[in-house]
RONUTI-690278 format. One line per field, with one value per residue (C-alpha): residue number from 1; residue in three letters; z, y, x. Coordinates in nm, 4 decimals. Example, Ala and Ser with C-alpha at 12.3 -4.5 7.8 and 13.67 -1.06 7.14 Angstrom:
// RONUTI-690278
num <- [1, 2]
residuo <- [ALA, SER]
up <- [0.7800, 0.7140]
north <- [-0.4500, -0.1060]
east <- [1.2300, 1.3670]
// end
This chain:
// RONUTI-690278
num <- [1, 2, 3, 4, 5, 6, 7, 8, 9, 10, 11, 12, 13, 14, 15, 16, 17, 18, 19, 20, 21, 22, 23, 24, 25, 26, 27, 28, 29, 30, 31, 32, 33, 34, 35, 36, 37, 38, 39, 40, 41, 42, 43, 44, 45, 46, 47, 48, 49, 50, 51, 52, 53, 54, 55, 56, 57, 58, 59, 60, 61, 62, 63, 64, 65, 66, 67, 68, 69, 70, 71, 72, 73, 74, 75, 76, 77, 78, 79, 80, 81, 82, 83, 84, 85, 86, 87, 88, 89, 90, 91, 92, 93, 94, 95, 96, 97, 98, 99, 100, 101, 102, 103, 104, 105, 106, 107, 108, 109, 110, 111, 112, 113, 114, 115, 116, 117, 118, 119, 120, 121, 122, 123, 124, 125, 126, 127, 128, 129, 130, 131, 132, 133, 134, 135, 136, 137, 138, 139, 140, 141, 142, 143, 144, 145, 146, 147, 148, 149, 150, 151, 152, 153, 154, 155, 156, 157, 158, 159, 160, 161, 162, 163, 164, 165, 166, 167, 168, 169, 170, 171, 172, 173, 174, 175, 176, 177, 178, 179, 180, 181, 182, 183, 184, 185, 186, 187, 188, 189, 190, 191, 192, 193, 194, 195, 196, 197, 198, 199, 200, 201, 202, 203, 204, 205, 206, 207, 208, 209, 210, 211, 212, 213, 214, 215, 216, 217, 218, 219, 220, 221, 222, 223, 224, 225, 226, 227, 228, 229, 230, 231, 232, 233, 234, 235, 236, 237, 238, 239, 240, 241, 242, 243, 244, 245, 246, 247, 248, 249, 250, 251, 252, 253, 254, 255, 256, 257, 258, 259, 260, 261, 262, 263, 264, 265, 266, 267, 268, 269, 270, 271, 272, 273, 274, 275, 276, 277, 278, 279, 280, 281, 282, 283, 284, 285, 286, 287, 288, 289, 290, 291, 292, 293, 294, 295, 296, 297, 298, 299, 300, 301, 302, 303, 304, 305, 306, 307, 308, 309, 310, 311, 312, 313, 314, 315, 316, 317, 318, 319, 320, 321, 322, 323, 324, 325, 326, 327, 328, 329, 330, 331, 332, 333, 334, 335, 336, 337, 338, 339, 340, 341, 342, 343, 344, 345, 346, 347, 348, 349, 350, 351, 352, 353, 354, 355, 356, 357, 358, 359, 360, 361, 362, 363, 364, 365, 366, 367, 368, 369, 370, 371, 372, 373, 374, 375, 376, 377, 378, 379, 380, 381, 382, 383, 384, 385, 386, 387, 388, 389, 390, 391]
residuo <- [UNK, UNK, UNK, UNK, UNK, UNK, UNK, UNK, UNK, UNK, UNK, UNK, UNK, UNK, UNK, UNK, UNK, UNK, UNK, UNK, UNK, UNK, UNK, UNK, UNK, UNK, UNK, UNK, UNK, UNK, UNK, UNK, UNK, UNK, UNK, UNK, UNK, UNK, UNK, UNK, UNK, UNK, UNK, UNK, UNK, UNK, UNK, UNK, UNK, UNK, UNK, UNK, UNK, UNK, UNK, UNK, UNK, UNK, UNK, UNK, UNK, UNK, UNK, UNK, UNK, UNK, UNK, UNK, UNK, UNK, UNK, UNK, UNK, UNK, UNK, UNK, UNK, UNK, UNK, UNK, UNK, UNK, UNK, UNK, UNK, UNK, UNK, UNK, UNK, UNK, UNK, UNK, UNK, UNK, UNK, UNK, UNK, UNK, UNK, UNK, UNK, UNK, UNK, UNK, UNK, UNK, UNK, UNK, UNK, UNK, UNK, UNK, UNK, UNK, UNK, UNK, UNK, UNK, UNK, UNK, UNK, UNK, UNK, UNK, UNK, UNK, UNK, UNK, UNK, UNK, UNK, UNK, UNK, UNK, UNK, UNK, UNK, UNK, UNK, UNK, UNK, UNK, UNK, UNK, UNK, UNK, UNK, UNK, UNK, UNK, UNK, UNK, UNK, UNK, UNK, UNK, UNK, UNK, UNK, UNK, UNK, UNK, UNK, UNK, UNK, UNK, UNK, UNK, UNK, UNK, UNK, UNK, UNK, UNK, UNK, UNK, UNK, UNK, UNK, UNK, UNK, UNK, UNK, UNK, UNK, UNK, UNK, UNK, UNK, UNK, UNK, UNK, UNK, UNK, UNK, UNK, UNK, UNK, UNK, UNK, UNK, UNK, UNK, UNK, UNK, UNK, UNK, UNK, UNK, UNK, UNK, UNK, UNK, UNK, UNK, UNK, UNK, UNK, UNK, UNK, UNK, UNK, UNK, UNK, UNK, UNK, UNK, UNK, UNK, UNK, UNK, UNK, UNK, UNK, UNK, UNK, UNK, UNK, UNK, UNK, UNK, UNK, UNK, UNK, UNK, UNK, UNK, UNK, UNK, UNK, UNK, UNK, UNK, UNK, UNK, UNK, UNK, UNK, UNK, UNK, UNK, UNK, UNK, UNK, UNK, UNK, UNK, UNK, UNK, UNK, UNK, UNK, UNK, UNK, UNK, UNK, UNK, UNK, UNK, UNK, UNK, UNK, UNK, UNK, UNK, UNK, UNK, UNK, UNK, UNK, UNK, UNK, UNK, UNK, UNK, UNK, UNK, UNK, UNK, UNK, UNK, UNK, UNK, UNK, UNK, UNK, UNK, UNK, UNK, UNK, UNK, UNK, UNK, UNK, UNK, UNK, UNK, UNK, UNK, UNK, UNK, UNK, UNK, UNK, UNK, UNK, UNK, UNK, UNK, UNK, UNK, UNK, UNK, UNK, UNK, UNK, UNK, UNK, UNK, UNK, UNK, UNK, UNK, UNK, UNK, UNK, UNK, UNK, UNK, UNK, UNK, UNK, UNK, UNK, UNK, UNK, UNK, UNK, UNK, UNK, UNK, UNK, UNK, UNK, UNK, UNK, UNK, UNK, UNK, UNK, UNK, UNK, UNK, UNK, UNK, UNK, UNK, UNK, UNK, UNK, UNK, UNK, UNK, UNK, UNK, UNK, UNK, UNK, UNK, UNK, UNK]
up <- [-11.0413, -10.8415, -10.8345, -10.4969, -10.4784, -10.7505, -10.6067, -10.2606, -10.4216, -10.6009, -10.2939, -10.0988, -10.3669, -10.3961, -10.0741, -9.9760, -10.2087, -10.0635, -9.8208, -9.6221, -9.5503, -9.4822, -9.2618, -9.0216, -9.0474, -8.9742, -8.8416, -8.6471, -8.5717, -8.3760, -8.2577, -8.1471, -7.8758, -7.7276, -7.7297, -7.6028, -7.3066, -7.1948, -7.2271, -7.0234, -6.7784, -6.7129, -6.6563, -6.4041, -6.2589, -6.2172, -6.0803, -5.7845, -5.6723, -5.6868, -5.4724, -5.2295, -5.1707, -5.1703, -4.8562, -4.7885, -4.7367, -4.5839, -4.4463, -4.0564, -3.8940, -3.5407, -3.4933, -3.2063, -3.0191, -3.0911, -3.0560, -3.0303, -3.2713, -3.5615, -3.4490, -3.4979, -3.8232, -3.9206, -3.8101, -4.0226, -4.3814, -4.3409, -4.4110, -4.2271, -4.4163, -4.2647, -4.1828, -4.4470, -4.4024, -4.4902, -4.5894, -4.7167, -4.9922, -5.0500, -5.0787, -5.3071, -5.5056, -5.5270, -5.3905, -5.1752, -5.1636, -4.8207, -4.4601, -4.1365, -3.8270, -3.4466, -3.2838, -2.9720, -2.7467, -2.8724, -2.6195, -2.2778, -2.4365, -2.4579, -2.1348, -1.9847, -2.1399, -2.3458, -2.7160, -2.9181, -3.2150, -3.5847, -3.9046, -4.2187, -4.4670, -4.8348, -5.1603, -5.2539, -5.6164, -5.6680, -5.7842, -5.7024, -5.3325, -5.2944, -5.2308, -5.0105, -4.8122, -4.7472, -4.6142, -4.3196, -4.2636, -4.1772, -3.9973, -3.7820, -3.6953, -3.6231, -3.3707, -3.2131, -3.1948, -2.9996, -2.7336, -2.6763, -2.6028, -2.3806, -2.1868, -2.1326, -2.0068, -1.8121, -1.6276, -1.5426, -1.8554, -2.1650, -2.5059, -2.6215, -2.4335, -2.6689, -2.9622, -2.8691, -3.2488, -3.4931, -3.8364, -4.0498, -4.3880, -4.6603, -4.9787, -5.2240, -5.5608, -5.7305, -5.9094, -6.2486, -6.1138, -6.0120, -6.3552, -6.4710, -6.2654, -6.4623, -6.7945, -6.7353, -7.0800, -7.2680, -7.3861, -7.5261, -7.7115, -7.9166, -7.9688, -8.1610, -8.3309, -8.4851, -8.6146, -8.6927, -8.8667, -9.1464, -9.1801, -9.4169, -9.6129, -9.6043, -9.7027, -9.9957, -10.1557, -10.1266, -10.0827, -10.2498, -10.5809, -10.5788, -10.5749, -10.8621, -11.0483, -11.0644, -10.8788, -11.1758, -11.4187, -11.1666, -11.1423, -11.4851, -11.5252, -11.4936, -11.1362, -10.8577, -10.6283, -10.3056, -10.4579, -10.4906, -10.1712, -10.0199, -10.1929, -10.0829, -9.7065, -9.6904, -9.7925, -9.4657, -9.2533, -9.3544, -9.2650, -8.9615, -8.8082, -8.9423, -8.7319, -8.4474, -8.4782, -8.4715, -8.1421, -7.9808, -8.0548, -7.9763, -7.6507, -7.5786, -7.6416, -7.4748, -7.1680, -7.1184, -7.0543, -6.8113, -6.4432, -6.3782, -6.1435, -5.9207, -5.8054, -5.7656, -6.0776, -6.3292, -6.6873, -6.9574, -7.3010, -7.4572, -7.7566, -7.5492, -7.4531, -7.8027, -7.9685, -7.7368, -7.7628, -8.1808, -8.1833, -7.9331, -8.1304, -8.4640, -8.4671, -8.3676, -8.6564, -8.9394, -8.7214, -8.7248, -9.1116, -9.2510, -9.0483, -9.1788, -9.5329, -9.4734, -9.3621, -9.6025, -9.8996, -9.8352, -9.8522, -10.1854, -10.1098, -9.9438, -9.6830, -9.6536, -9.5362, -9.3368, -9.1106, -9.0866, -8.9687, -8.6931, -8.5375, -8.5463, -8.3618, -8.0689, -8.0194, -7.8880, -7.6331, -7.4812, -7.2789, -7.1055, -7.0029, -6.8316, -6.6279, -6.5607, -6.3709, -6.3125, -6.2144, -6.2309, -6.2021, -6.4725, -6.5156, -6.8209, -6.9998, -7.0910, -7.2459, -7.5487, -7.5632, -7.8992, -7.7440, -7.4074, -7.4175, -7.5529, -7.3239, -7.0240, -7.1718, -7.2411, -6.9135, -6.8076, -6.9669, -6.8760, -6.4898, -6.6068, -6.4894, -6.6785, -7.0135, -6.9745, -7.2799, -7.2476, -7.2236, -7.5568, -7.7270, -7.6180, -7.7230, -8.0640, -8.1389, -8.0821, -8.2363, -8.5469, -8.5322, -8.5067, -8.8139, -9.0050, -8.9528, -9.0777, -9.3774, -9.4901, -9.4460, -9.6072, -9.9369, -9.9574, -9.9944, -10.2676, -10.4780, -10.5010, -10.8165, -10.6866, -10.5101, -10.8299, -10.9129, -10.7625, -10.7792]
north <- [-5.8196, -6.0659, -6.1036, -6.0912, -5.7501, -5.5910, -5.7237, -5.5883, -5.2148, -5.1707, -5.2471, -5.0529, -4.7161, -4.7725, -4.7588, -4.4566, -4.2428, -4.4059, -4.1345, -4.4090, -4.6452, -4.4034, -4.2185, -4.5198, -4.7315, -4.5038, -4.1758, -4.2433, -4.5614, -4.5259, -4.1832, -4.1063, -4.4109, -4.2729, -3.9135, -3.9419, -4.1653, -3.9068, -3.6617, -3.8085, -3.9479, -3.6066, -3.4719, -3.7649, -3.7211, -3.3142, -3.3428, -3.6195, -3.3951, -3.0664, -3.2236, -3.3974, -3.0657, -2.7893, -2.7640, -3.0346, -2.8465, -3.0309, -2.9702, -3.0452, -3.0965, -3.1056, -2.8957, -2.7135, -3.0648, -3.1295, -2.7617, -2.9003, -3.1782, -2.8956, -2.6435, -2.9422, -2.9714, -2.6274, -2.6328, -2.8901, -2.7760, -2.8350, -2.5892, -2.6196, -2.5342, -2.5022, -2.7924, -2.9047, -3.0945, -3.4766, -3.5083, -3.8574, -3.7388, -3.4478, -3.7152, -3.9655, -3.6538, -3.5923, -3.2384, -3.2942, -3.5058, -3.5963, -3.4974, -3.4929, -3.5908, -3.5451, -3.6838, -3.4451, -3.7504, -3.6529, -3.4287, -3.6510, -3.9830, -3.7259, -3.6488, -3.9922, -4.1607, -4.3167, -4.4622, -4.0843, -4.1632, -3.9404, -4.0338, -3.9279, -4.0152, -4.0155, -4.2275, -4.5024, -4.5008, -4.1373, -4.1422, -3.8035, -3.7932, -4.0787, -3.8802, -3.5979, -3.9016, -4.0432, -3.7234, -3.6862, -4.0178, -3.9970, -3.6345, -3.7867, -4.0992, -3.8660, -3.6949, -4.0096, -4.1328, -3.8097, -3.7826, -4.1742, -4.1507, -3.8191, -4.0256, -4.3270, -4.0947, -3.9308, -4.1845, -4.2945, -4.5377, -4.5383, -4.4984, -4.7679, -5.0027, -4.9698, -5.0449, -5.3927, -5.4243, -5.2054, -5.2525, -5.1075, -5.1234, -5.1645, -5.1599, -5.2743, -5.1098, -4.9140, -4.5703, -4.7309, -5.0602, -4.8358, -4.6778, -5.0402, -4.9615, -4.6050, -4.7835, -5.1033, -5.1080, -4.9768, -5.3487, -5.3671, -5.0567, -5.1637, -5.5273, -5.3042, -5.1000, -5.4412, -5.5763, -5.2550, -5.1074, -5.3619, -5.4745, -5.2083, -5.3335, -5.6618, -5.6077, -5.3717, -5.6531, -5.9222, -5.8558, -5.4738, -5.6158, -5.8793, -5.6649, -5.4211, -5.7348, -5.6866, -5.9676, -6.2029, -6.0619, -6.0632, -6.4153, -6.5242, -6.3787, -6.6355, -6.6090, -6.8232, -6.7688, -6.7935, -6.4995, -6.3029, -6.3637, -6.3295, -5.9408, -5.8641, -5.9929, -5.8326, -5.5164, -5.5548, -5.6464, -5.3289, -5.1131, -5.2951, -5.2522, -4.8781, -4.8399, -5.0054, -4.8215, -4.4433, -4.5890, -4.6311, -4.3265, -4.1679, -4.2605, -4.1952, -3.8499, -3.8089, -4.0024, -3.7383, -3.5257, -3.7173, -3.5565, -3.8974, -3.7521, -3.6358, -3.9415, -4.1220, -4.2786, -4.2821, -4.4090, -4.4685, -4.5683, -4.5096, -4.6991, -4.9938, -5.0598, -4.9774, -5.2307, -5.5241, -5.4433, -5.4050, -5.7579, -5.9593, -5.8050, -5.9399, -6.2388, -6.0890, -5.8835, -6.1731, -6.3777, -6.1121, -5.9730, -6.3764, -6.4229, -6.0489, -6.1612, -6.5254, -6.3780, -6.1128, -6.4225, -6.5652, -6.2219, -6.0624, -5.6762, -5.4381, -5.4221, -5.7288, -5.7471, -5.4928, -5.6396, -5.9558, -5.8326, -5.5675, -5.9057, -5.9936, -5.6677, -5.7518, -6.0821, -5.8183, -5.7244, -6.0972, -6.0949, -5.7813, -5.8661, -6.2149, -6.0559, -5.7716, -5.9855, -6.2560, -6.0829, -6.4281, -6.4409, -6.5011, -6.8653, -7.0023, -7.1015, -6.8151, -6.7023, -6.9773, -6.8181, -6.5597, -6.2648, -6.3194, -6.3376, -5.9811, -5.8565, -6.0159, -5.9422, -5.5156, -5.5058, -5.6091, -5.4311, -5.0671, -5.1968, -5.2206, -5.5953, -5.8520, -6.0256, -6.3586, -6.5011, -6.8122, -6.6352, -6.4067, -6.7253, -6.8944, -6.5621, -6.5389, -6.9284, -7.0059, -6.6394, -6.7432, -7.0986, -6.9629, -6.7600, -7.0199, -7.2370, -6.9066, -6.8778, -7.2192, -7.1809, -6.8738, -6.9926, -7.2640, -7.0819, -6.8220, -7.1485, -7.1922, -7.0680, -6.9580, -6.6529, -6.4147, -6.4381, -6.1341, -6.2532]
east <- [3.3547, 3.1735, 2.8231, 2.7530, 2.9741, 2.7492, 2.4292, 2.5496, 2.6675, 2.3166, 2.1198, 2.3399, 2.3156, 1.9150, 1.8320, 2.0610, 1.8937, 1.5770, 1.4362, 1.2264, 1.5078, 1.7592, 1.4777, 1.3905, 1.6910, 1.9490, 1.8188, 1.4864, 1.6223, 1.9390, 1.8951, 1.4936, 1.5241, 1.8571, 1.7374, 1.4320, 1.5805, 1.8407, 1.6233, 1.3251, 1.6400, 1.8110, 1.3975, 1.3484, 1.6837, 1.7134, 1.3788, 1.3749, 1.6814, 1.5386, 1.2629, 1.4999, 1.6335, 1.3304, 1.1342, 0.8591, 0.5319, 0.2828, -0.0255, -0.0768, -0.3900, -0.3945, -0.0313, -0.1751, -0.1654, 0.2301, 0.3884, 0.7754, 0.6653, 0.5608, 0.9006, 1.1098, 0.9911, 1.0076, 1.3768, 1.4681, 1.3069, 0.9097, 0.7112, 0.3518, 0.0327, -0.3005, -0.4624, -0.7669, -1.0807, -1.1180, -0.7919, -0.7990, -1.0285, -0.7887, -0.5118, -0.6703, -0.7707, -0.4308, -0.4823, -0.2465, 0.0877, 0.0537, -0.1081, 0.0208, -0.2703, -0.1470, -0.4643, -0.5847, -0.4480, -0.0693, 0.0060, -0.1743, 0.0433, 0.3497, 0.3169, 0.2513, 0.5416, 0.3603, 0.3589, 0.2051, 0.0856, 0.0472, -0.0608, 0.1107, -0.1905, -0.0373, -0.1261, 0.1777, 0.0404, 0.1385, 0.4943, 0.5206, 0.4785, 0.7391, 1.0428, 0.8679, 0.6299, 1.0204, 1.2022, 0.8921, 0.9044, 1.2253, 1.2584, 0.9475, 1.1795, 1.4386, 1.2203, 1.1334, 1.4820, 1.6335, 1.3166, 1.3830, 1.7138, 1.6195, 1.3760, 1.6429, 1.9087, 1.6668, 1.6085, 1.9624, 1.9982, 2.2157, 2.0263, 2.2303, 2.0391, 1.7483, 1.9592, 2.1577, 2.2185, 2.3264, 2.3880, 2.6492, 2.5887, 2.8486, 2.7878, 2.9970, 2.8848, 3.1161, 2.9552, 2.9829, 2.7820, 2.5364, 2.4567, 2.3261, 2.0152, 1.9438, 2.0925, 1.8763, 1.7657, 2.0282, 2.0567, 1.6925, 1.7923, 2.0875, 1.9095, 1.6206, 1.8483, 2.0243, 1.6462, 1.5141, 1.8354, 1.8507, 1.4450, 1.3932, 1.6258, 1.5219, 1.1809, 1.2461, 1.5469, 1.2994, 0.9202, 0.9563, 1.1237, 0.8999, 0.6082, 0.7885, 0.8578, 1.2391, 1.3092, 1.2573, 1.4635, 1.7817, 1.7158, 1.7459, 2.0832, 2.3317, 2.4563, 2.3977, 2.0919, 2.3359, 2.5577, 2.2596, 2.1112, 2.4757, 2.4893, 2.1271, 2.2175, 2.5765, 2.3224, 2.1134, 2.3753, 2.6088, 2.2631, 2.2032, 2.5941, 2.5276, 2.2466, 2.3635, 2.6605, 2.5032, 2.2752, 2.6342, 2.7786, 2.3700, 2.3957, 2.7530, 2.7051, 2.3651, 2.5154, 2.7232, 2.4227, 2.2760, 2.3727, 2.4729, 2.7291, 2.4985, 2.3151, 2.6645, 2.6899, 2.9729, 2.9164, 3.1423, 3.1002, 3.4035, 3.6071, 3.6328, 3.2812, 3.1596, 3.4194, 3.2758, 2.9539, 2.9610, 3.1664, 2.8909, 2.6408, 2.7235, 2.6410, 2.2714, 2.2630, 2.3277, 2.0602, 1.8296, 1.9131, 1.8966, 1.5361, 1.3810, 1.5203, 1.3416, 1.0130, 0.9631, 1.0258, 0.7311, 0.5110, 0.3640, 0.3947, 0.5928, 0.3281, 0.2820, 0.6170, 0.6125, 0.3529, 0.5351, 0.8391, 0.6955, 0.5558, 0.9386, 1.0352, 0.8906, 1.1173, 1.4006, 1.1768, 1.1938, 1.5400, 1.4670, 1.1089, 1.2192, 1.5031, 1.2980, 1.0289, 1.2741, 1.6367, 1.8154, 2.1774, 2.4052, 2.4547, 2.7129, 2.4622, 2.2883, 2.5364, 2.4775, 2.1327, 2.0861, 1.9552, 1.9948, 2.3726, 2.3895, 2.1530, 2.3955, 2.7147, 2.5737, 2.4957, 2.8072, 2.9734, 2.7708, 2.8925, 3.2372, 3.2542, 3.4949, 3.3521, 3.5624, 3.6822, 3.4757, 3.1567, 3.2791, 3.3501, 2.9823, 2.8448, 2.9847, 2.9744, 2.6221, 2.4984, 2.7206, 2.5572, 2.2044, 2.2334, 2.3989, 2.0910, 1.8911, 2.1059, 2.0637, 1.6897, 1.6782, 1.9266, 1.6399, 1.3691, 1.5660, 1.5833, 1.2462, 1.0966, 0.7592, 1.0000, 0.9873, 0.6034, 0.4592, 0.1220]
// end
């Protein structure tokens, strides 16, 4: 049988009936991140939309100056508290969401024609009071609208003549578009599942034996370092696609969970999506299996190793912190960029837009390229003698 086979079956059976690796690599792995995002999603979600529909309840002080102000608010799903002293305090205390003032010189500016002025006094830090602080805003505009247009046509004019432009908005998402802004880092997730699925792997075929001096003795059998390294990477890589492979299927099945439905939103990760998304991330997985493999040569221990390669982890975070504070737009030659080009193609692919085939091809070619380079770097350093003395 060929060496590189056997090598690649013993690293394989070892760390299956290793609890740790199995534990992190393809349990905690691949599953905790998607779980814990559909489940903190479908909180978020059910709960922005059970506030968008309860009654607002806000406290008013002054009503007694704006009597058709308050009714009209009443009517149309406010629900008036008593008024409190020094607000503002009571605001930034967070006591209350928000407070609605009518000054005592509402009702003589109502009366006058004039410009009457109220204060809704809320905190925009306070993520809470967003959606509630919105709905009064825009009941209060509402208000202002109709008893403009009353006082126009009261006076013989149309209401259109305070509006000489209007704007009609189109927009031109689709409901699966949309779900890229609620799966925004669905990317960063499957990235992290490809380092972290096969780094366990990696540190206990090179740095672990090392330190349990077992390294040595598979060296002086008479087999070539590269099939050796070629087994113990085809190891890592198999682990990694593993893990990568239960994060799809994780968040297939807790997308489904996800009232996506209900904000507009339509998501679908079926066979197709996953069968892209496992081929463009390939090439990422031998890049990142050859570089944990490289890295965890050069350290003595297991956790020594181990605090190499968590440095390493947070490389995946790169893509998706640039386009987060910098949303560029796809250009072609991102898509020649390891990392990046996964994260672009992903997202593409979660807004159901076409994945040409040159951008594939880019993709695959310079990923492939990249973790040539690492292969050839790492094949180096597994000649080196120095690599089987653990101390």
């Amino acid at each position: 049988m060929n060496a590189a086979i056997v090598v690649f079956l013993k690293e394989v059976i070892e760390n299956l009936r290793d609890r740790r690796t199995v534990m992190n690599a393809l349990l905690v792995g691949p599953l905790l991140g998607p779980l814990l995002f559909a489940g903190l999603t479908s909180v978020m979600i059910s709960r922005e939309l059970d506030r968008g529909e309860k009654p607002i309840e806000v406290s008013v002080v002054g009503a007694e100056h704006a009597p058709n102000l308050v009714e009209f608010l009443k009517q149309n799903g406010v629900k008036p508290k008593p008024a409190v002293i020094d607000p503002e305090a009571r605001v930034r205390a967070q006591d209350e969401d928000m407070v609605l003032r009518i000054p005592a010189s509402y009702g003589e500016a109502w009366r006058a024609g004039r410009i009457a002025q109220v204060e809704l006094l809320y905190d925009s830090s306070q993520r809470d009071s967003a959606t509630p602080v919105e709905r009064l805003r825009g009941l209060l505009q509402a208000y202002s609208s109709q008893n403009g247009a009353m006082r126009l046509m009261a006076r013989g004019l149309s209401p259109a003549v305070a509006s000489p432009v209007v704007v009609a908005a189109r927009d031109q998402s689709t409901p699966q578009s949309r779900s890229a802004l609620l799966f925004a880092m669905l990317p960063y997730f499957l990235i992290l599942a490809a380092f972290m699925g096969g780094m366990y792997l990696a540190i206990d075929t090179t740095a672990g034996e090392r330190e349990r001096q077992s390294l040595e003795p598979l060296f002086v059998n008479p087999v070539a370092r590269s099939r050796i390294l070629a087994g113990k990477l085809a190891a890592t890589v198999a682990f990694a696609m593993a893990s990568l492979t239960l994060s799809l299927i994780a968040f297939g099945i807790a997308g489904g969970y996800i009232p996506t439905a209900r904000i507009g939103m339509v998501l679908d990760f079926g066979p197709r999506f996953a069968a892209i998304a496992l081929l463009v991330m390939f090439p990422l997985v031998l890049l990142a299996s050859c570089l944990q493999t490289l890295i965890a040569a050069f350290a003595k221990s297991y956790r020594e190793a181990q605090t190499y390669l968590s440095l390493l982890l947070l490389v995946p975070m790169l893509p998706s912190a640039m386009l987060a504070v910098l949303p560029l737009k796809a250009q072609g030659w991102m898509f020649a960029v390891p990392l990046l080009s996964q994260h672009l193609i992903v997202t593409r692919l979660v807004r159901a837009e076409t994945v040409t085939l040159p951008q594939l091809l880019l993709c695959l070619g310079c990923g492939l390229a990249a973790a040539a380079v690492a292969a050839v770097l790492t094949a180096r350093v597994y000649r080196s003698e120095r690599l089987a003395i653990s101390g």
